[in-house]
C-alpha positions in Angstrom: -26.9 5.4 28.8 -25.4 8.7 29.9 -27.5 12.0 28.4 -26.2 13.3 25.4 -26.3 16.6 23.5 -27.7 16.5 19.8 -26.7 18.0 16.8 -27.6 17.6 13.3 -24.8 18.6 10.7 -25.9 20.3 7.6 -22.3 20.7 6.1 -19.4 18.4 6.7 -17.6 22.0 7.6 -20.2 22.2 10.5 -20.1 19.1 11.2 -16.5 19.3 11.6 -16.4 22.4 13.3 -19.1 20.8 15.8 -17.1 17.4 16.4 -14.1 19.5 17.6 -15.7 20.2 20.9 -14.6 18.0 24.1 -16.5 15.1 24.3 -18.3 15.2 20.9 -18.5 12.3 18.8 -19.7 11.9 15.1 -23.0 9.3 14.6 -23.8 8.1 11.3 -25.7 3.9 11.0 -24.3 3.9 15.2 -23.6 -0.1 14.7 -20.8 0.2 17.4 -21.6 3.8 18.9 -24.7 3.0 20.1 -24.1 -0.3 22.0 -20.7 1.3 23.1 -22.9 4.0 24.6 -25.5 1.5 25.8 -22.9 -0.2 27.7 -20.9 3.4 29.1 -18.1 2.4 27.1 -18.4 5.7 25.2 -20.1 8.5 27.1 -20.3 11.5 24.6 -21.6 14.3 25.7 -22.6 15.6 22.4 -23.6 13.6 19.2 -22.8 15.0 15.7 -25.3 13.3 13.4 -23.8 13.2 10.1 -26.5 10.8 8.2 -28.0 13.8 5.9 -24.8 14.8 4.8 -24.8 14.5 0.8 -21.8 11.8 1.1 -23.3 8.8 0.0 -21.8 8.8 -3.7 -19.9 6.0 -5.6 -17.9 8.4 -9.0 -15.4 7.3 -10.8 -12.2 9.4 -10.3 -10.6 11.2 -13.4 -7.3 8.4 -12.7 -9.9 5.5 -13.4 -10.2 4.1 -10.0 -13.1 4.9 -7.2 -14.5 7.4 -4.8 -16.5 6.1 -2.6 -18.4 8.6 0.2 -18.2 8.1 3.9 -22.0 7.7 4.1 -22.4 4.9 1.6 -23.9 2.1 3.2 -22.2 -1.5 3.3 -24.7 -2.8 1.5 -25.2 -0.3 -1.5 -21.1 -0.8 -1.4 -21.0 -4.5 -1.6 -23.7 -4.1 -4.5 -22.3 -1.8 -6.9 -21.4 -3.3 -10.3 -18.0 -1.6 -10.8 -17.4 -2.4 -7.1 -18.1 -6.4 -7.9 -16.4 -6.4 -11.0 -13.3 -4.3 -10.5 -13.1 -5.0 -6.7 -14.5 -8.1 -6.3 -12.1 -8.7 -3.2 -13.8 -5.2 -1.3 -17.5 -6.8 -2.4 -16.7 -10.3 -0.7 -15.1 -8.9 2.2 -18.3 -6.4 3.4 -20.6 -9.6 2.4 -18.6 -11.7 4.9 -19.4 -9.1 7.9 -22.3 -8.5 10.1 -25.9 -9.2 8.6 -27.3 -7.9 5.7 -29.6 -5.9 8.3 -26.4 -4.1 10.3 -24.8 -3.5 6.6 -28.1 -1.7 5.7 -27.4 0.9 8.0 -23.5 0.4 9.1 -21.2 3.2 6.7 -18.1 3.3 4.8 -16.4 5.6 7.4 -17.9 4.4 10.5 -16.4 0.4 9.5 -13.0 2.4 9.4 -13.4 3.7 12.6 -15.3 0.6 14.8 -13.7 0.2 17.9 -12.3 -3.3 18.8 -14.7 -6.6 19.7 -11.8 -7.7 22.6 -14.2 -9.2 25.8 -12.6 -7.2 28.4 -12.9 -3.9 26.5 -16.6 -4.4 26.5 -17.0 -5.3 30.1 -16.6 -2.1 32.0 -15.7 -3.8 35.0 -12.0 -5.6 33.8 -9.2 -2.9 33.5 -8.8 -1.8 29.9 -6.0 0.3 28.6 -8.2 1.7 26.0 -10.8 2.9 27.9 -8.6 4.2 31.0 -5.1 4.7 30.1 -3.0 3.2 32.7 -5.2 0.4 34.1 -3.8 -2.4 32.9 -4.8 -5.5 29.7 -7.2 -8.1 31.2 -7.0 -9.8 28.1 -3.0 -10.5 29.0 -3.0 -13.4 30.8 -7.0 -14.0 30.3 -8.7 -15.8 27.5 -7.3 -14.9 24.0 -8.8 -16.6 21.5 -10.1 -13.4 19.4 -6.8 -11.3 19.9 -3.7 -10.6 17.9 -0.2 -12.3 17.6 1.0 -9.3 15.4 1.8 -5.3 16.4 0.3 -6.1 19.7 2.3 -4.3 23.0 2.2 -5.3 26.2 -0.1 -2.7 27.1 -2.6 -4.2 24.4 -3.3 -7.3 22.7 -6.7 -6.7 21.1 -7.2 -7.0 17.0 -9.3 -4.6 14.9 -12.2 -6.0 13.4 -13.0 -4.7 10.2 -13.4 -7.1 6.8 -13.7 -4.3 4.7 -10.7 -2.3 5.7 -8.4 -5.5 5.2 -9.9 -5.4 1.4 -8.9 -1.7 1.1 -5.4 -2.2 2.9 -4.9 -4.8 -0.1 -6.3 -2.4 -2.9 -4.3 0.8 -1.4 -7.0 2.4 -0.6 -6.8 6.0 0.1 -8.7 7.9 3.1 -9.2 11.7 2.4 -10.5 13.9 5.4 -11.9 17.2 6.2 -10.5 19.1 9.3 -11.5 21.3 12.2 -9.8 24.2 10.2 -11.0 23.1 6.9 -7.7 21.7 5.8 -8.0 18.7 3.5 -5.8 15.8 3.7 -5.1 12.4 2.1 -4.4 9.3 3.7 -3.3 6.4 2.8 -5.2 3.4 4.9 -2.0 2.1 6.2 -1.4 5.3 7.6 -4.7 5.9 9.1 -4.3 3.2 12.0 -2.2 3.5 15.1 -0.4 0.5 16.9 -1.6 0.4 20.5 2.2 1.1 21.3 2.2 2.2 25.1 -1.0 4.5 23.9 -3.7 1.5 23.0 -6.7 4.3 23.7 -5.2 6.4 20.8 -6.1 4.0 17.7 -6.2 6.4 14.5 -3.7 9.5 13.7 -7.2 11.8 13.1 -7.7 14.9 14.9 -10.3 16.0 17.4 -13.7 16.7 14.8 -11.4 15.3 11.3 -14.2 14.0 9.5 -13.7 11.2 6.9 -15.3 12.1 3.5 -14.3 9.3 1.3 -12.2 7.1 0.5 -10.1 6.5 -3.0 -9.2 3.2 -4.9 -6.8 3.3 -7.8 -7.3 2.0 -10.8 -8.2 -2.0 -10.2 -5.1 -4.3 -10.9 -5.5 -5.6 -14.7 -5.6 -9.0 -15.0 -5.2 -9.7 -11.2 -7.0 -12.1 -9.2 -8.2 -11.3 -6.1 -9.6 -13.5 -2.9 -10.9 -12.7 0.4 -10.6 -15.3 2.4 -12.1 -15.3 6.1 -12.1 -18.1 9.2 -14.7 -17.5 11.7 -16.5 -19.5 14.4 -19.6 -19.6 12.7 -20.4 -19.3 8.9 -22.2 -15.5 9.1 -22.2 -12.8 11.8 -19.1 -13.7 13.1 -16.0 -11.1 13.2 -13.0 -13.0 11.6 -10.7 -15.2 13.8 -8.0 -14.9 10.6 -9.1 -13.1 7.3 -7.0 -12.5 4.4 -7.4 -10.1 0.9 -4.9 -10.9 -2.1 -4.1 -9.8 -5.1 -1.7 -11.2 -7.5 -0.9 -10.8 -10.9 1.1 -13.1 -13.3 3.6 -12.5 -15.7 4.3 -16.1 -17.8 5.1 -18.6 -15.2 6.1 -16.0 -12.2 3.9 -13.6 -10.4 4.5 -10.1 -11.2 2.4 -7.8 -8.3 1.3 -9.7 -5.2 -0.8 -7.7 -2.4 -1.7 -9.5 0.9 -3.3 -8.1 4.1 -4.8 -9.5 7.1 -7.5 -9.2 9.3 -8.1 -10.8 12.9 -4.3 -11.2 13.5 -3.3 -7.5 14.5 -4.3 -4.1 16.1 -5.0 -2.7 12.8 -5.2 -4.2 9.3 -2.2 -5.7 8.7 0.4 -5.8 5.7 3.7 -6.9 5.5 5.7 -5.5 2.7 8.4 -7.9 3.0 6.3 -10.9 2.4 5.1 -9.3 -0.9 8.5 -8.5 -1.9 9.7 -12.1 -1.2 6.7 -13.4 -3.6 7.5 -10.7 -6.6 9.6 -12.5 -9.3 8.7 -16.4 -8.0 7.5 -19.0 -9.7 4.6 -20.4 -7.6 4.8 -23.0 -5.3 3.9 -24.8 -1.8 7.4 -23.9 -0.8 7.5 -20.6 -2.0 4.2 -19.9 -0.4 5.7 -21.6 3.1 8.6 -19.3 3.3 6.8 -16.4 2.7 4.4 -17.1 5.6 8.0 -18.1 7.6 8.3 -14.0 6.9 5.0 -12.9 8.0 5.5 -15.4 11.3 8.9 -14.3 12.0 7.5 -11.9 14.9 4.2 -13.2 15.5 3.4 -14.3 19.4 0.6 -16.5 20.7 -0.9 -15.4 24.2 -1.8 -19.1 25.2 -5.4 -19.7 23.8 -4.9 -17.8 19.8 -1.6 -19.7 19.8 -3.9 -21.8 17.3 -3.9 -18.6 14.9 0.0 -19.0 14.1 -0.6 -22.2 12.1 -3.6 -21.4 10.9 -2.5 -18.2 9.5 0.0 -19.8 8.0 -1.9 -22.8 6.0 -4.8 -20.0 5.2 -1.9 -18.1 3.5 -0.3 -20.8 1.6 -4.0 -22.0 0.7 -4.7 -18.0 -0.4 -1.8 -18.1 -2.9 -2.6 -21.3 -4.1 -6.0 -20.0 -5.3 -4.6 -16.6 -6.7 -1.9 -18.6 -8.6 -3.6 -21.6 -9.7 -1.5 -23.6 -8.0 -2.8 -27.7 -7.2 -3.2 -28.3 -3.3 
C-alpha cells in the first residue's frame, strides 16, 4: 500500500471541499477502498474520512416515502421496520450481499459507489481500461463468467456489483449530493451510473469531491408485491451471477405498475423501460412473461463463457413474474 494523507471531515461541506483535491478519495466502512488500495488498484494520496459525519439517519420524508443517510450501515438498513415492511425488496437485496460482518461496517453510499469484482481489474498485471485508459479489456476474449451481456462496449465488459442498488433502481430511488461549491443536486439512480462507453474508467456522472448525503424512496407501491431474486455460485457471500428486484401491482386480472431491474447482467444496474411497458395492461402469463424477456434479450451478447446468463436471465425473469403475479409454474 502506497502512503496516504489523512483527513477527518467534521462537516460534509469540508469534507467536500477536502475530497476536491487531486488524488483525494472519500473513506467511510472501506469494504472495497481498502483492499483496492491493498492491492494498488487505488493509490489515493489523501483519504477523506467521512465516518463521524452525522449522516447515519433513516426519517420519513414529508411525501411519505424515505431518507436514508449515506452513512447508514447495511445492516441497520436491512433492519429497519419501515424498511422490511414497505421495502421489503431493498431489505432482501442488502441481506443477500456480503456477510453480516462486511454489512456491519459497509455504507449506504459507499455500496453505490463499489467499484467492479471483474478478475482482470483486480490483477494489476492484465491491461484494464478502467484503471489505465487505453490499455486494452483482458476480460474480452478471457474468461467471462462474472461479466455482462447488456450496455457493455468493446472497451469494457465488466458488471457492477451492487444488490442493493438493483433494489433502489426498481423502487426509483433518488440520490441527492452535496458539491465542491456547495450546490445541492438530486439524482435519480438511473442517472447516477455511467455506461463504460469508450470511457470504462469514468463510472458515475459525480464530480471531483460531490459527496453523496442520502438517498430518497417514494412512497412504497400500495398493494405491490415485491421480490428480489438472486443466482449466485454459492448460497452467501457471493456477488450475483443474475439478480433481479420486481415490483408489480394488479388491477383485477391484469397488472397495472410493473418495475424490474437487474443486477449481474450489465455495467450498471440495469432497467429496461420497454419491458415494463410491454407488461402494463396484460393479463399474466408464461407467454406474456417469455416475450417480455424476448424484449430485454433483444440486445443482449454472450462473450463465450456468460453465454449461460442469456437463458438463465431469461427463465429467472419469467420465474420472477410468476411469483409477483401468482401465476402457476
Amino acid at each position: 500500500m502506497r502512503s496516504f494523507d489523512y483527513s477527518r471531515a467534521q462537516t460534509p461541506q469540508e469534507a467536500a471541499r477536502l475530497a476536491g483535491e487531486a488524488g483525494a478519495r472519500f473513506i467511510a466502512g472501506g469494504t472495497n477502498l481498502l483492499d483496492l488500495m491493498k492491492l494498488e488498484i487505488e493509490t489515493p494520496r489523501r483519504l477523506v474520512d467521512i465516518s463521524r459525519l452525522s449522516l447515519d439517519v433513516i426519517a420519513a420524508t414529508p411525501a411519505g416515502g424515505l431518507s436514508i443517510g449515506a452513512m447508514v450501515t447495511n445492516s441497520d438498513l436491512a433492519a429497519n421496520g419501515r424498511v422490511r415492511e414497505a421495502y421489503p425488496a431493498l431489505a432482501r437485496a442488502i441481506l443477500a450481499g456480503a456477510s453480516a460482518q462486511i454489512r456491519n461496517k459497509a455504507t449506504t453510499g459507499g455500496n453505490l459507489l463499489q467499484r467492479t469484482r471483474c478478475f482482470y481489474f483486480y490483477d494489476a498485471a492484465s491491461p484494464c481500461n478502467k484503471r489505465n485508459p487505453g490499455s486494452g479489456c483482458s476480460a474480452i476474449g478471457g474468461f467471462t463468467r462474472i461479466h455482462a451481456i447488456l450496455g457493455a462496449s468493446d472497451q469494457c465488459i465488466a458488471t457492477h456489483p451492487s444488490d442493493m442498488a438493483v433494489a433502489l433502481l426498481a423502487l426509483d430511488a433518488s440520490v441527492v449530493t452535496l458539491k465542491v461549491d456547495g450546490g445541492v443536486r438530486r439524482l435519480p439512480l438511473a442517472e447516477l451510473y455511467r455506461l463504460p462507453g469508450e470511457t470504462p474508467h469514468l463510472e458515475t456522472v459525480l464530480e471531483a469531491g460531490e459527496l453523496i448525503t442520502h438517498v430518497e424512496l417514494p412512497p412504497a407501491p400500495a398493494g405491490a408485491r415485491q421480490i428480489y431474486r438472486k443466482v449466485r455460485d454459492r448460497a452467501s457471500y457471493a456477488f450475483a451471477i443474475v439478480s433481479i428486484a420486481g415490483i408489480v401491482s394488479m388491477q383485477g386480472a391484469r397488472i397495472a405498475t410493473v418495475a424490474l431491474a437487474l443486477g449481474g447482467v450489465a455495467p450498471k444496474p440495469w432497467r429496461d423501460e420497454r419491458v415494463e411497458q410491454a407488461l402494463i395492461g396484460a393479463v399474466p402469463a408464461t407467454e406474456t412473461f417469455e416475450a417480455a424477456a424476448g424484449i430485454l434479450l433483444a440486445d443482449a451478447r454472450g462473450q463465450g463463457s456468460n453465454d449461460f446468463k442469456i437463458p438463465l436471465v431469461r427463465r429467472a425473469l419469467v420465474a420472477s413474474l410468476r411469483d409477483l403475479t401468482g401465476v402457476a409454474s
